[in-house]
N, C-alpha and C positions, 0 to 999 in steps of 0.2 A: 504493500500500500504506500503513497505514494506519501512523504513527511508535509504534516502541515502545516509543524509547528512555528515555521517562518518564511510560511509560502504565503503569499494572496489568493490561494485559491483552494477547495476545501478538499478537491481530490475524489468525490461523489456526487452523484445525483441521487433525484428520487422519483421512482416510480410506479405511478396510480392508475391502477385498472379499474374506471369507472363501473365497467360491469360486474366484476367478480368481487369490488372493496380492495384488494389485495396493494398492500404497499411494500417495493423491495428496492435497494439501494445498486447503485452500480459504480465499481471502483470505475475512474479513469485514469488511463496508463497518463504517466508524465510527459510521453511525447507528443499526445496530444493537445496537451497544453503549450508544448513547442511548436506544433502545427498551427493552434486556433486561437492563443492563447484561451481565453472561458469567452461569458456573453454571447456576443452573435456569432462567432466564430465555435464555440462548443457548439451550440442550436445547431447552425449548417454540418456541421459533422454528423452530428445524432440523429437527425432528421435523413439524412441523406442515404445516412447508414443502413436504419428500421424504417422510413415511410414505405409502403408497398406501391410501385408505381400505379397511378393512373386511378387513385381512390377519390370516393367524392370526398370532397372538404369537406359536407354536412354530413359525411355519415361517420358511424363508428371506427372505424380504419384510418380516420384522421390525428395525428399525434400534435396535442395543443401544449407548447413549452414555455416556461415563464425564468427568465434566466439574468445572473446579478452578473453585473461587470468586473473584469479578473481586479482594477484601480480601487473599485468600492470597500471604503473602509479603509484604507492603506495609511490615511495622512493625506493624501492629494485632492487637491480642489476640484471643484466640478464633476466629481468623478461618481454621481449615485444614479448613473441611468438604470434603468432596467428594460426588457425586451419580452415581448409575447413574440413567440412563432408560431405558424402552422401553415400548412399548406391552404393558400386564402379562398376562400367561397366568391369573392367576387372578384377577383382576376382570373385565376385557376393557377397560377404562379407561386413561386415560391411570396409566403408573405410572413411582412413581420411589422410591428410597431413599437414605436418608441413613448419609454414615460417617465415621469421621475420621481418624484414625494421621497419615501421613505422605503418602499418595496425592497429599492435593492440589497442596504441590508440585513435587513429583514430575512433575506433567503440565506442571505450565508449564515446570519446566525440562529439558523436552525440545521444549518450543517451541511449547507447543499450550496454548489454553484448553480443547480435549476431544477425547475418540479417540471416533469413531462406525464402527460396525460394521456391517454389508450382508451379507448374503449365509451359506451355510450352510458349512464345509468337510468335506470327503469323508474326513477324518481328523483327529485331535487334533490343534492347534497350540495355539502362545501366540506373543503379539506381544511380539516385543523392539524396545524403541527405546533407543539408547544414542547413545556418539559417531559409530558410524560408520549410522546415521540408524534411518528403519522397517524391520522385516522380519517376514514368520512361520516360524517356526520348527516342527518336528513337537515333540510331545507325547505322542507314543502309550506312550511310558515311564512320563509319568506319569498317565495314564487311570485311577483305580482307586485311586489315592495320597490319603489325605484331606488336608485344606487344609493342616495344620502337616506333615506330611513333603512336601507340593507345594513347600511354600514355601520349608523348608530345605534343599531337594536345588536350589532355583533359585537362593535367594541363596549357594550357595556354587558352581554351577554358571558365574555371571557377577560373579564377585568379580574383585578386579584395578584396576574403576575405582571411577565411585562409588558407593556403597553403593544398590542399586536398591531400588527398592519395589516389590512385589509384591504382585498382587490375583489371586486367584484361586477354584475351586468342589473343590467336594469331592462326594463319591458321591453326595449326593441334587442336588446342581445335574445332574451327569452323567445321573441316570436321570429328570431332567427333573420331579421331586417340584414342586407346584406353590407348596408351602411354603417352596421352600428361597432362600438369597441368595448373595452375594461375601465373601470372605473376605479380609481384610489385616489385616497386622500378627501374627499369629498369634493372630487371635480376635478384632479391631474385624470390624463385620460392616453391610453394607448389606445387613439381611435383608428387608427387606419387600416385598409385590407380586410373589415369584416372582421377580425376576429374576435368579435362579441358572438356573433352569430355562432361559430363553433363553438365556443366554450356556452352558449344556449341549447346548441344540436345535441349538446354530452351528458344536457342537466346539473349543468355545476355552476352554482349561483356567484359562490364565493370561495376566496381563500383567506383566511385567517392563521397568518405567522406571529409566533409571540415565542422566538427563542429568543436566547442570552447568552451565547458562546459567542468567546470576543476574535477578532479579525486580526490575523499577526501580518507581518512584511521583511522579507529579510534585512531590511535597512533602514527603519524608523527615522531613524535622526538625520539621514540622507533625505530623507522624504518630507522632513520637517524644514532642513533646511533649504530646500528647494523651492516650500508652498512657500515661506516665507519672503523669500527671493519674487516671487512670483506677486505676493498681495499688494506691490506698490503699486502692480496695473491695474488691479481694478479698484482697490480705496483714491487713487486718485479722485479728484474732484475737476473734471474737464467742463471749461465752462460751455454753456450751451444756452440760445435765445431762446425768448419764449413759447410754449407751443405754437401758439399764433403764428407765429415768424417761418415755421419749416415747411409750409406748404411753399412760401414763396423761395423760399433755397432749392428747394424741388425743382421750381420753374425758372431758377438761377440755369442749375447746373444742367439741368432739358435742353438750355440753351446753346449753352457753352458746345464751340464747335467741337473741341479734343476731348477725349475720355480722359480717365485716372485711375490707379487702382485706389479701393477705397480700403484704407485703415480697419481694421476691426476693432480699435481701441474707440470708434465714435461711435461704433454700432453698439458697443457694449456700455458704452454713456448714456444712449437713449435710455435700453433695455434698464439703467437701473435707477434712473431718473423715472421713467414712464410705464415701465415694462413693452412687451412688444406695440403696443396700442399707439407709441408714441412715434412712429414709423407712417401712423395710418395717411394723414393729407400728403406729408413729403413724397411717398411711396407713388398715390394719383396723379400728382405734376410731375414729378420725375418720369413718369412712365411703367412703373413697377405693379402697378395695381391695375388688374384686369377690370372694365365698367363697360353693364349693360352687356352681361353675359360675353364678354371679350368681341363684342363689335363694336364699344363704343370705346370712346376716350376720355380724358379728361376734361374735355369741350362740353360732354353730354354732364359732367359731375363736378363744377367749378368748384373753387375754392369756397364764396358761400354759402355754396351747399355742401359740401364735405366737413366744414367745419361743425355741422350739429354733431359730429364725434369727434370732437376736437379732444388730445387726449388727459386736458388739462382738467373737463367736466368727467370724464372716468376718474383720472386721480381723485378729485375732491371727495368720488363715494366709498374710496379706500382705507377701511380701517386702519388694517398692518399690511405690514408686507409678507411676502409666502416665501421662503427659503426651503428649495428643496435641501437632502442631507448632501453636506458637506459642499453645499452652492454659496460664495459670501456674495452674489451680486442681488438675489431679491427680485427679479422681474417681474414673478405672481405677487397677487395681492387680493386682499379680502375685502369684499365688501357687505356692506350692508343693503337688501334690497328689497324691496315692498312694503306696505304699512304693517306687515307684522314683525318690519327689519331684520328678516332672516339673510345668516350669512353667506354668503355665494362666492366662488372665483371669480375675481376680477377677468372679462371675457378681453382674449387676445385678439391679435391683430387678425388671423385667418378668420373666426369669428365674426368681425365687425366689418371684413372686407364680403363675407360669405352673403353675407346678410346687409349690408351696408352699400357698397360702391358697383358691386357686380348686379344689384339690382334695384339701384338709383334710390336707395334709401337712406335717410339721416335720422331717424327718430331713433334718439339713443334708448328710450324708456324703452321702446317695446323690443332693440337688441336685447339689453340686459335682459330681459323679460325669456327671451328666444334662449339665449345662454342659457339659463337655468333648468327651460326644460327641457335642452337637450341633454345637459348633464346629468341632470334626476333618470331622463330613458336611457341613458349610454347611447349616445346615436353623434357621429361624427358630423362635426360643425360644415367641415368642407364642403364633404359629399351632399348631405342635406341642403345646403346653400348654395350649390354647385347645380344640383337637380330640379331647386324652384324656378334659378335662374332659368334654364332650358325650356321649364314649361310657361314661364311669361314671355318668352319671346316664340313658342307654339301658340300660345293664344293669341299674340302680338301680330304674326302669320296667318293668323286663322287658320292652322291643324288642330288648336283647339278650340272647341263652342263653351259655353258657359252650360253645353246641354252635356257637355262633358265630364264638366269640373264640378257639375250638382249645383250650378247655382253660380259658382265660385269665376268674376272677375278679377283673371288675372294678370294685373295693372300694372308696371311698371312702379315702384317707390309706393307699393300698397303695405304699409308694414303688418297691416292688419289680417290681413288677406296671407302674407308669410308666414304669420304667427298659426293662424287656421291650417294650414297647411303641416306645416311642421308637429301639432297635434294631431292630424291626420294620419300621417306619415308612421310616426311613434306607434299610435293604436294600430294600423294598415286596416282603415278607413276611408269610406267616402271614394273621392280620387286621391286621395296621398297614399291608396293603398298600390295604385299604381307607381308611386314617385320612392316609395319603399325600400326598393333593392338598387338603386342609384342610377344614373343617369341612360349609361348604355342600354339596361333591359327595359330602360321606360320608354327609350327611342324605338327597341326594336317593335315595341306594342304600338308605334304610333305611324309605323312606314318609313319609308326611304329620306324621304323630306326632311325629315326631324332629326336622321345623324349626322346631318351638318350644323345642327346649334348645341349636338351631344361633346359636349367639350372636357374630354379623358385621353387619357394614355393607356392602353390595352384593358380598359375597363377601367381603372378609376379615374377618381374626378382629379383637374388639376386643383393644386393648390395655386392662392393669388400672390404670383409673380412671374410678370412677364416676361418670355420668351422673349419677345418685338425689341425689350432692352437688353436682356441678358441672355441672349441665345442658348448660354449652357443650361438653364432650365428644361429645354427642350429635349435637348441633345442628352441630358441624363434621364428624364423623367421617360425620353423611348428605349435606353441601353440598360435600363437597370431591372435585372431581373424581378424584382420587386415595382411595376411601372408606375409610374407617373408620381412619383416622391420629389418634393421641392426640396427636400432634406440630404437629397444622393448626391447629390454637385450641383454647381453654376461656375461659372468665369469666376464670380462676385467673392466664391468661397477660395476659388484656389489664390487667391489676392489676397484674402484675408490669412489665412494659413499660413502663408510664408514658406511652405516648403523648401524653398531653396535655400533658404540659412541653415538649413542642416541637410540637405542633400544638394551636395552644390552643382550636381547633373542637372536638375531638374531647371527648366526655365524661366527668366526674371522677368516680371512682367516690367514692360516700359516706363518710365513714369508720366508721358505721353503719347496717346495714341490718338488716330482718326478712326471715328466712330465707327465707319462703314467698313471698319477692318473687322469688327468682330464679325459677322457677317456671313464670310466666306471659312470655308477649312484651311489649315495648314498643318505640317507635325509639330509645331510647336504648341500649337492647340490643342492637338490630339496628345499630347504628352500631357498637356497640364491638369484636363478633361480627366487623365487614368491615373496621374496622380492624384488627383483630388478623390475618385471613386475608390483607391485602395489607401488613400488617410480614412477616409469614412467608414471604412469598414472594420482597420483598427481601431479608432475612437470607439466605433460599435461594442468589439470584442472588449475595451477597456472598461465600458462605461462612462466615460466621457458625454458632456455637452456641451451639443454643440456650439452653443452658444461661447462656454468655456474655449473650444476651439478658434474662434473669432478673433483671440488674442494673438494668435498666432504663435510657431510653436518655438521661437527663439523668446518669447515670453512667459510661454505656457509650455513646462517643461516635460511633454509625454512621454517623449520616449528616454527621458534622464527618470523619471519617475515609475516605470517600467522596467529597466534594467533594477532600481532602486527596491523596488518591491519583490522581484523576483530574483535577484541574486545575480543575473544576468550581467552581462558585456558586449550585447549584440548592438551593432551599430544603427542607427536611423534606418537607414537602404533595406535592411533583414526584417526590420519590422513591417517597411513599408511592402516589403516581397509578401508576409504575413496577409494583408490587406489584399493582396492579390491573388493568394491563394482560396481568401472568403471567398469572396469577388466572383471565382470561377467555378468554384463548389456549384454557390450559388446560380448561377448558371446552369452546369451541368444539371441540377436539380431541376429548372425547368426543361431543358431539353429532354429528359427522361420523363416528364409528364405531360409530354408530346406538344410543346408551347415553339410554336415559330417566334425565333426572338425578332423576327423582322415586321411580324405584327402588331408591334407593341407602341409603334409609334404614334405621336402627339397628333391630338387633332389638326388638320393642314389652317383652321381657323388663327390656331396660336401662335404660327408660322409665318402670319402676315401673308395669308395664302385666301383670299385676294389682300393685298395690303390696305391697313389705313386710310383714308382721306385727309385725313387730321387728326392731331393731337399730338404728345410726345414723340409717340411712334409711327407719326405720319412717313409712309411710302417706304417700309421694311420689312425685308422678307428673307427669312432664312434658309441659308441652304441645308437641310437638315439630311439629305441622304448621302453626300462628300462627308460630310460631319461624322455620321453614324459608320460611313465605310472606316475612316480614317482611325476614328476610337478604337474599331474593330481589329485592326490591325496593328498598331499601338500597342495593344493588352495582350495580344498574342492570339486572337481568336479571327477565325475565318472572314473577311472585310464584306463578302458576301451574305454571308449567312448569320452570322453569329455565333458558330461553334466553335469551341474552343479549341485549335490546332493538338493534334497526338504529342508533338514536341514542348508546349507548352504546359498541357495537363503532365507529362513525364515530368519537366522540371519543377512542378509544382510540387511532384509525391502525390499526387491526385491519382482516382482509380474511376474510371466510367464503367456503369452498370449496364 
């Protein structure tokens, strides 16, 4: 068994046969930990290992993992992500989402780097694992309960020891919505890819961890003195004008004829002044923010009307701030909301853009309103706001009638009309029982017409930031086995990163460019494109966030904190080879689940395909298939196709099934 006494990582899993009850442990050899380090990188090994190809997502044969980063607990900053995987019900791809609160460690101190789930059971449970070890537990009490009463009828249910973490679904996980995600913390949320809906298909409401074995590192004081090193970037106090002001820096810098790379030391300013919200007007004038279901622009969404979420009227309803574990920046924050001043997450930027700019809406009351009950169903902010979108400009076209919708006009900047909707949707009622399973399958109920305004990458919905400015959103959200993740890469992130201060191959970006260069392909693009997708997937396996990565990693010391934790001396380049080896697991996993990786590409809409008229992103159109070849070839996988070359998967140690 592998020493764990000054390892970061636990050196087993656990696993739970929803059918049978049965819970049994599995060592992992220590080279696997040299292959994946833990987090996403253990998950693609496991999954890849036992899923049996070509199983439905919804059925029992689906293996749901819930997995803590190798970083969490170590001493190291920003390091408490956690991961749900599983094979997704609404891509059919490999899927996985990201979260953060406290879950992560949570899992290691119950003695696991991840719980993996099997099988279906014949009634509610939830798994408790505490001091006196695994068990499942019935649930049928709380079947029906949304995520914040599951959660507080649990943590007062197993109070006593220590304070447990709790992940759990809410109605639309339960009625297997293919939109919907995990809920912890009372509204941090691993919404993406459906995998609410699995862990509803399994009948498993909830998890409940409340161990207390402490997390070791082979180098404590290495790692102490590293965070240390590290917290003058973000205690920094960078000055910054008033919200007011950044819509018009927006339409500064929209102007300005040369690009820049942008700093992540400003982005991490906003985020802790504002949290993401404070992104929101700058974002519309700069060109970052999809409006009017991504036909329209900033034209259609001016500055005073963007301003009724201006993110200064969010801050004011903010009690405290939210600190995920071991996060010093604070981005979430709590608010107080309705006349009975119950407390809610302060709603993010994807959120207020889902529901806000993409469908010509500023009435912050009934966002906040929208947040809430999505977070009570577990149902993802995106996709749900992503999907209304679609069908207001169906009714917009007239593919939809009002003899459709049951009454329901729906209006452009109708908030009231989204809120309807979105309680539709939750219940799969009315017509939102159509709008339910997200975008793609409500196109395909509506004819040929309608998947031109179905605005996804191989089934999910994008998130808002646009391609038209940042081409690498595109270009990731079609190559990532996982599709349409604003989270996989951009231009914006391999800038912020800095990779090349510790990998001095890798390419500098200019400190001036002309705009119309991002545009087209080069290898230098395609170099930076595949080093940013295999940081990401380290960070993944760390546990890292990303946000934390924003600082860039001559600031933010991952991979000196990595060698630090693990006892290690592998150089940047090995780790980054690490990321590439996810990367293509990843990969190959779809390819064995019969997924054409050349399907998965962005709506031609997002692509400036017909280009703009106006706005930021007036008259841009990206070359997205020179792009997609070029990355392809870059990573080592077939420029054609997507499969990953014999000589590549050989240098990886990979094995194809």
């Amino acid at each position: 068994m592998t020493d764990t006494t000054t390892r970061p990582y636990r050196g087993k899993v656990l696993w739970v046969d929803l059918e049978s009850g049965a819970c049994r442990e599995e060592i992992i050899p220590e080279e696997v930990y040299r292959q994946y380090l833990s987090g996403l990188g253990l998950a693609a090994y496991l999954l890849y290992r036992d899923l049996p190809p070509g199983v439905d997502a919804l059925g029992p044969a689906n293996i749901l993992g819930f997995v803590s980063g190798l970083l969490t607990g170590t001493g190291s900053l920003f390091t408490g992500r956690w991961m749900a995987v599983a094979k997704s019900p609404l891509t059919g791809t490999w899927g996985e989402s990201n979260c953060g609160g406290r879950l992560s460690p949570a899992i290691k101190q119950c003695g696991y780097d991840g719980i993996f789930f099997t099988g279906s059971s014949p009634e509610p449970v939830l798994l408790v694992v505490d001091a006196d070890g695994p068990r499942l537990e019935p649930a049928g009490d709380l079947w029906g309960c949304d995520t914040i009463e599951t959660e507080t009828a649990l943590l007062a249910r197993y109070a006593g020891g220590p304070k447990p973490a709790v992940a759990c679904i809410g109605p639309a996980g339960e009625r297997q919505s293919l939109i919907s995600g995990i809920s912890h913390d009372f509204g941090r949320f691993a919404a993406r890819a459906g995998l609410g809906a699995v862990m509803g298909s399994k009948r498993l409401k909830a998890l409940v961890l409340a161990g207390a074995r402490p997390i070791a590192a082979a180098d404590p004081a290495t790692i102490k003195r590293l965070s240390k090193r590290c917290s003058r970037y973000y205690l920094t106090s960078w000055p910054l004008p008033p919200a007011r002001f950044l819509p018009y820096l927006g339409t500064l810098v929209s102007k300005f004829p040369l690009g820049f790379p942008l700093d992540g030391l400003i982005e991490v300013a906003v985020f802790k002044r504002w949290g993401t919200a404070g992104t929101y007007g700058m974002a519309v004038e700069w060109g970052d923010a999809p409006i009017k279901n991504w036909a329209g622009s900033n034209e259609d969404y001016p500055i005073k009307m963007a301003r009724g979420v201006d993110p200064e009227q969010i801050f004011q309803q903010e009690e405290r701030k939210y600190f995920c574990y071991s996060c010093p920046l604070g981005c979430g924050g709590i608010c107080k909301y309705g006349p009975e001043g119950r407390e809610i997450h302060k709603p993010e930027y994807e959120t207020l853009m889902a529901f806000g700019g993409l469908q010509l809406n500023n009435d912050l009351e009934t966002l906040f309103e929208i947040n809430d009950r999505l977070n009570r169903a577990g149902m993802d902010s995106i996709s749900a706001g992503g999907t209304i979108a679609f069908a207001m400009e169906c009714y917009e076209k007239g593919l939809l009638t009002e003899a459709d919708t049951g009454g329901l006009a729906l209006r452009w900047g109708d908030a009231q009309v989204a809120l309807t909707l979105v309680e539709q949707m939750i219940a799969r009622e009315g017509f939102g029982a159509l709008l339910a399973d997200g975008v793609k399958r409500a196109a395909a109920q509506l004819g040929e017409r309608a998947a031109e305004a179905a605005i996804h990458a191989g089934g999910q919905e994008l998130a808002f930031h646009d391609p038209r400015l940042d081409p690498g959103f595109a270009l990731h959200a079609s190559v990532e086995p996982n599709p349409g993740r604003h989270t996989a890469g951009a231009q914006v992130y391999y800038e912020m990163y800095r990779l090349w201060t510790r990998c001095p191959e890798l390419p500098r970006p200019k400190l001036l460019y002309r705009k119309r260069s991002k545009y087209t392909s080069s290898p230098e693009m395609a170099a930076q494109a595949v080093a940013a997708s295999c940081y990401t997937q380290l960070y993944n396996a760390a546990g890292l966030c990303m946000f934390g990565a924003f600082l860039g990693v001559d600031r933010l010391p991952v991979f000196e904190w990595l060698n630090a934790a693990l006892g290690w001396e592998l150089p940047p380049e090995a780790y980054m080879q690490i990321g590439k080896r996810i990367q293509t697991l990843r990969q190959l996993f779809n390819l064995r689940e019969g997924v054409d990786p050349t399907a998965l590409r962005a709506n031609p809409r997002v692509l400036g395909i017909p280009p703009l008229r106006e706005g930021a992103n007036k008259g841009r159109t990206i070359a997205l298939d020179q792009m997609i070849r070029d990355y392809y070839a870059a990573i080592g996988w077939d420029p054609e196709t997507g499969v990953p070359l014999p000589e590549t998967v050989q240098a990886l140690g990979l094995r194809e099934k």
